[in-house]
N, C-alpha and C positions, 0 to 999 in steps of 0.2 A: 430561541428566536428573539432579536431585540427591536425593541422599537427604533424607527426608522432615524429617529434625533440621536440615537447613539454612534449609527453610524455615519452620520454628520459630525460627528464628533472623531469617530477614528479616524475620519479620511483625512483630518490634519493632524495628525500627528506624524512625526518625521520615521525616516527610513533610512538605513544605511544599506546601499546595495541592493534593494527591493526589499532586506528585511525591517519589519517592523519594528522600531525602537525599544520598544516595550516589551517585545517578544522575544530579544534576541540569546537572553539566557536561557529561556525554554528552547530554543534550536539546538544549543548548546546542550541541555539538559536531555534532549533527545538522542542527540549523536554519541552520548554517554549510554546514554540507555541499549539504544541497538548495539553497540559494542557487546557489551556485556549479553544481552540476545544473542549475537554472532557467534560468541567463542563458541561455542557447541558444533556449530553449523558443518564441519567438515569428517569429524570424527565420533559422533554419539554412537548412531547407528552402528558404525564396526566395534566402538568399544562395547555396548549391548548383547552384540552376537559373540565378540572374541574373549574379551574378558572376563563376562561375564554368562557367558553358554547359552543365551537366550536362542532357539531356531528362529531362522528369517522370519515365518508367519508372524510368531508374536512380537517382533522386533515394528514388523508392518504394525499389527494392532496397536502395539505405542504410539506410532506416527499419528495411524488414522485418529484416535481418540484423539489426539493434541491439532490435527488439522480442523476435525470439528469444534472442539472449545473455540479454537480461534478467531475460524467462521462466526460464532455465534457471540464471541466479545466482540468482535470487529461491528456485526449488527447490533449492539447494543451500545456501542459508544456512543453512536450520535443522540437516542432515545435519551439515554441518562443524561447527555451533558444538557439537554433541556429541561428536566429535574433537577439536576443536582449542581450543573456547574461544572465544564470543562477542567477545572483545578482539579476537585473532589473524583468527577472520575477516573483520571490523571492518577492522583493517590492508591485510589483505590485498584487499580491496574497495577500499579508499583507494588503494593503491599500481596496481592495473591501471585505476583513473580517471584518475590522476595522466599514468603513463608512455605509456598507448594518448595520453589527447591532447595532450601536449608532443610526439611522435610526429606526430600528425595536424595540431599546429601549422608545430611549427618543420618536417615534409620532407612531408607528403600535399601539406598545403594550397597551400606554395609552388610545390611540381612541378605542382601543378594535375593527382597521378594520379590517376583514379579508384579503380583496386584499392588501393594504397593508403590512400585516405582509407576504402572500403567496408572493410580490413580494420581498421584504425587504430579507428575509427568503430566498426563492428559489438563488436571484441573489450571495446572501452570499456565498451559493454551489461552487462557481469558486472559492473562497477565497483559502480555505486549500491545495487544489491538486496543485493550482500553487506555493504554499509558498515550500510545502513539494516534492514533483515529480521534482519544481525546485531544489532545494537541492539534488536532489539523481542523477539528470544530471551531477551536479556541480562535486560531487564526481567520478563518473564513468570517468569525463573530468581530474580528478585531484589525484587521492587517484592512489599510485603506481601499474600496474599490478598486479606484484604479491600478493596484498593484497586485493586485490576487493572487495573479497569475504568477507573478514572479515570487513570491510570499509563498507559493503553494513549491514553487518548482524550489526553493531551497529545502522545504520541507523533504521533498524525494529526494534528494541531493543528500542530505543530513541521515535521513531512511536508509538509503544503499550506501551510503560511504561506510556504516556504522555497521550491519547487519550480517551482509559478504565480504565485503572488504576490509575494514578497519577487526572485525570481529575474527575473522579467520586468520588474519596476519599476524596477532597477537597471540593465540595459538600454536601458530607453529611457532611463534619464539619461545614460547614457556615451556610448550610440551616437553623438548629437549633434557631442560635442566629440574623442572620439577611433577613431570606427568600429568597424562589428561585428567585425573581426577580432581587435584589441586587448582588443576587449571580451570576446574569449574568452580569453586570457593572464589579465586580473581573476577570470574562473572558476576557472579552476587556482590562484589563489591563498585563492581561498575554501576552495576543495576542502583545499589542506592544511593551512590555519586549523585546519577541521571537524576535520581528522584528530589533528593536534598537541593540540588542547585533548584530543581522546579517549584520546591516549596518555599524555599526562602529566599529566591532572587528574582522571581516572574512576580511584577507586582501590580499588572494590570486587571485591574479591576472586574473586567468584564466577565473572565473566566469562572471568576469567586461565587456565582450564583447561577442559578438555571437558566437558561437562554429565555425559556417560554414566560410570557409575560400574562395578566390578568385574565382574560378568557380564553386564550389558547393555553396556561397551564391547566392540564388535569391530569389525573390518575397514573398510577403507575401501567397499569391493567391498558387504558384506554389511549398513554401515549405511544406504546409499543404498538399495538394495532392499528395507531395511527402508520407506523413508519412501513407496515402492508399497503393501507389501503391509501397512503398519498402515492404512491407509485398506477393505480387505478385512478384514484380523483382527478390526476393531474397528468394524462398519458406521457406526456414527454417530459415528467419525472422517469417514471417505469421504459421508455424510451434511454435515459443516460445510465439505468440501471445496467440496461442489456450491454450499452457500450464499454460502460466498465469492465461486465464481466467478458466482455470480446477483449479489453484492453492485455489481459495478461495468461488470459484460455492458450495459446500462443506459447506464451513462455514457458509454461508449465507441460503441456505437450513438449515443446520442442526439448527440455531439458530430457523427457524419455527417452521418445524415440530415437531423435535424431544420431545423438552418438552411436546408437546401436547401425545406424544406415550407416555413418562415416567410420567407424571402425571394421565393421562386419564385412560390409561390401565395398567398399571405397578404399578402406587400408591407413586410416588415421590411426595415429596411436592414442592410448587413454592419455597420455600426457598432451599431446597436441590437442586435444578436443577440451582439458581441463583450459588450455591458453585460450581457446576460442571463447571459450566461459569470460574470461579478461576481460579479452576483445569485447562481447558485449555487454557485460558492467562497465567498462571504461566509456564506450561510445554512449550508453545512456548516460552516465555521471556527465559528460562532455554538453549532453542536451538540456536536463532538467529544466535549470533553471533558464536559458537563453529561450528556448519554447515557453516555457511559462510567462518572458516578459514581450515574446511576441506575442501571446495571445492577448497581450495588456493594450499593445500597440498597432495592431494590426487587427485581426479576429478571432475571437475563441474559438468560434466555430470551423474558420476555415483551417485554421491550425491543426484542430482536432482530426478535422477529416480529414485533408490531404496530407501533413506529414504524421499525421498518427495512423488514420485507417487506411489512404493507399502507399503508405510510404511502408509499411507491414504486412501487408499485404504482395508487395511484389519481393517483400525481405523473404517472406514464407514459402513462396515460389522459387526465390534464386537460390533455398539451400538445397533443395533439389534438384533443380534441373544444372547448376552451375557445377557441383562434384558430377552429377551423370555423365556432361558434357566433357570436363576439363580433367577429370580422375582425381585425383590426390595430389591436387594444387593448392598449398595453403594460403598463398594472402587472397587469394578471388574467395576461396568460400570464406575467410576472413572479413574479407569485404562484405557478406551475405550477411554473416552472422553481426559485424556490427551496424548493420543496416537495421537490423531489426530491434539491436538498443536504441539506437535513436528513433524509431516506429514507435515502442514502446514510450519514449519520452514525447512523443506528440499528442500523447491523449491527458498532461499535465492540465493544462487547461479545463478540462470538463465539471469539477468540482462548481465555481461557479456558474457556470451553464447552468448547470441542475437545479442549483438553489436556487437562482432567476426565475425557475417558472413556478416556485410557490415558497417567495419569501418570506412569508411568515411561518414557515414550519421549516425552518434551517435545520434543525436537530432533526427530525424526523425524514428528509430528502436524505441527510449524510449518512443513516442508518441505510438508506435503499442503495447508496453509493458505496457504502462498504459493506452490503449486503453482496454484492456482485465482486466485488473486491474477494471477499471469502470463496464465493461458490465457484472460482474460476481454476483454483488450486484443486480441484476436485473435476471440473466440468474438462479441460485441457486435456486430462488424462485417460478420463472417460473416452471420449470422441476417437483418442489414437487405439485404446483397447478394441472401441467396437468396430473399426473402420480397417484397421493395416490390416486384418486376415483379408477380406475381402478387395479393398483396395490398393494397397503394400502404404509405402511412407510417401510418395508422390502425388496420394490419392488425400491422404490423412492432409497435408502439407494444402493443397489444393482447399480443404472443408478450411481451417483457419483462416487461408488467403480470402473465399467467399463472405467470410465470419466477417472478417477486416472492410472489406468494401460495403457489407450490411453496415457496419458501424458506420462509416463516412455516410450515408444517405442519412440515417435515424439521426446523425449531430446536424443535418442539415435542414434538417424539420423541426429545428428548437430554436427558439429566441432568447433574446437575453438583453439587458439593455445596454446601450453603448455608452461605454464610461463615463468620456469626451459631453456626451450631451445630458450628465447626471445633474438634476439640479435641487437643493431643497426647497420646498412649500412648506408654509406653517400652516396648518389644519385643527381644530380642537388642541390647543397647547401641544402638537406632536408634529415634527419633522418628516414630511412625506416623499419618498422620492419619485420625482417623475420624469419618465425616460420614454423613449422613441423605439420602437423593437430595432434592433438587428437587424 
């Protein structure tokens, strides 16, 4: 959390394209990093099973372990970087990616153990969420008010360019000529690219030490417990929590089921349904950042809810009822499906929302933000297990869409200040911002 005169201080300094000046080799540094995250992303799992004989279940059990580490770096990035300093945690994220998989290279994978690679593997999970969640503390602490939004939507822009796309593309060029295993050693090299440009070319200052300042820092113990119980203190904290975790419950469902509806019964093929995949990474990369500098321009709020929570909301509705209606039509459910990338890109924005309603525990709000962030890769998939026996995929599709429109009300019960009427006070030798609600 910094005192209010620093960020009188960020808000002049320059931007190129809504990014921040100062920030712009750590975006950089990022979009290295998810790369190198990426390459894995299309073929671990078969090579796990085929290569190396592991059965489905325990191939699952790797997952899960590593979806939980995640979860729980992704929750602790914002806590530490108020301790420690968005940099350091940054580092520190880099270094347990780095060392878990030169670990899971050079002795899991050749022993061919399983515990081994399930611990190698699972502990990796904390690597990305601290590298990255650190970097988007870092920004929120530094990138000018009035630009957040757009500052935030490069950030997801640089996230998915790097993770699915830039990272899986590089992949299939390698695999070819030197194999998936090899082709994971080119990861690790990406990985400490990402990291090295972050240590030696990010030289703004802010990052360099804990956010939390004189009597909001304490304990390790007691800031972590903070980043619970400000989601209670401060309801419509615990309020952007839930929107979050509605932001991408959605996608992570839809990547189950869905294909199972439009293959099974509908008559897509695995390939058409992988293009559809495209289609909605492309239609979000298309949004991020233009959403994120309307919500600069326009409202956070309204951005959030209408093209994030009813604009996904009727995406999650048309991938069903548009195949039931129209059969095995691909640009209409095309059209469904990148409808829902860009739904997806309207909940850009929320980051600052949240923080707005208790700016002085910035580190501990972004813990409750990537807290829901994590539980949503979990919670998405949950809901279609317990739901399609009894309600088939129309029914599942329908709970999301409901999910979607709760989101829109809960962002509409939240303030925030309006940029345009931000102005500094000096108070006791410190810079106070005083703003008008939303």
């Amino acid at each position: 959390m910094l005192r209010t005169s620093q960020r009188a201080l960020s808000s002049s300094r320059t931007t190129v394209l809504g990014l921040p000046k100062v920030l712009i080799w750590g975006y950089i540094g990022l979009l290295l990093f998810m790369i190198g995250d990426g390459v894995e992303t299309s073929y671990l799992p078969a090579y796990f099973k085929g290569e190396l004989g592991f059965a489905e279940s325990s191939v699952g059990i790797i997952f899960t372990a590593y979806g939980v580490t995640a979860a729980v770096g992704a929750f602790l990035a914002g806590g530490l970087s108020d301790l420690w300093g968005p940099r350091r945690v940054m580092m520190l994220g880099a270094m347990c990616w780095a060392v878990c998989h030169a670990l899971l290279l050079a002795v899991a994978i050749p022993l061919h153990s399983y515990w081994l690679i399930l611990g190698t593997y699972g502990l990796r999970g904390f690597g990305y969420p601290l590298f990255a969640y650190g970097f988007m503390v870092w920004i929120m602490a530094s990138a000018p008010e009035r630009q957040l939004g757009k500052a935030l939507g490069w950030f997801w822009f640089c996230f998915t360019m790097g993770y699915p796309v830039l990272g899986s593309t590089l992949v299939s060029l390698l695999k070819p000529s030197i194999g998936f295993y090899h082709s994971l050693w080119i990861s690790l090299a990406m990985i400490t690219a990402g990291a090295l440009v972050v240590l030696f070319l990010v030289r703004d200052r802010t990052g360099f030490q804990g956010l939390a300042r004189g009597a909001e820092r304490v304990g390790l113990a007691r800031t972590f417990l903070g980043c619970f119980t400000v989601m209670f203190a401060e309801p419509r904290v615990g309020m952007g929590a839930v929107v979050r975790l509605v932001n991408t419950t959605s996608q992570f469902g839809v990547w189950v089921f869905v294909p199972l509806f439009l293959v099974d019964r509908v008559g897509f093929s695995g390939q058409e349904w992988a293009s559809l995949l495209i289609v909605m990474m492309v239609s979000n990369l298309a949004c991020v950042v233009l959403f994120g500098a309307l919500g600069d321009k326009w409202s956070r709020r309204k951005t959030v809810a209408w093209l994030g929570g009813v604009v996904s909301a009727l995406a999650c509705l048309a991938l069903y009822y548009v195949p039931t209606a129209a059969g095995h039509d691909y640009p209409l459910v095309a059209v469904a499906v990148g409808a829902l990338g860009v739904g997806m890109a309207g909940y850009v924005p929320l980051p600052p929302l949240m923080t707005a309603q208790a700016p002085e525990r910035k580190g501990q709000v972004m813990s409750a933000y990537t807290l829901g962030a994590g539980a949503s890769m979990a919670f998405g998939p949950l809901i279609g297990t317990v739901f399609i026996g009894s309600l088939g995929i129309g029914g599942v599709l329908g709970i999301y869409a409901a999910l979607h429109l709760l989101s829109a009300v809960l962002v509409l019960c939240m303030k925030a200040p309006e940029r345009s009427g931000e102005v500094a006070v000096v108070r006791d030798g410190e810079a106070v911002a005083a703003a008008r609600a939303q």
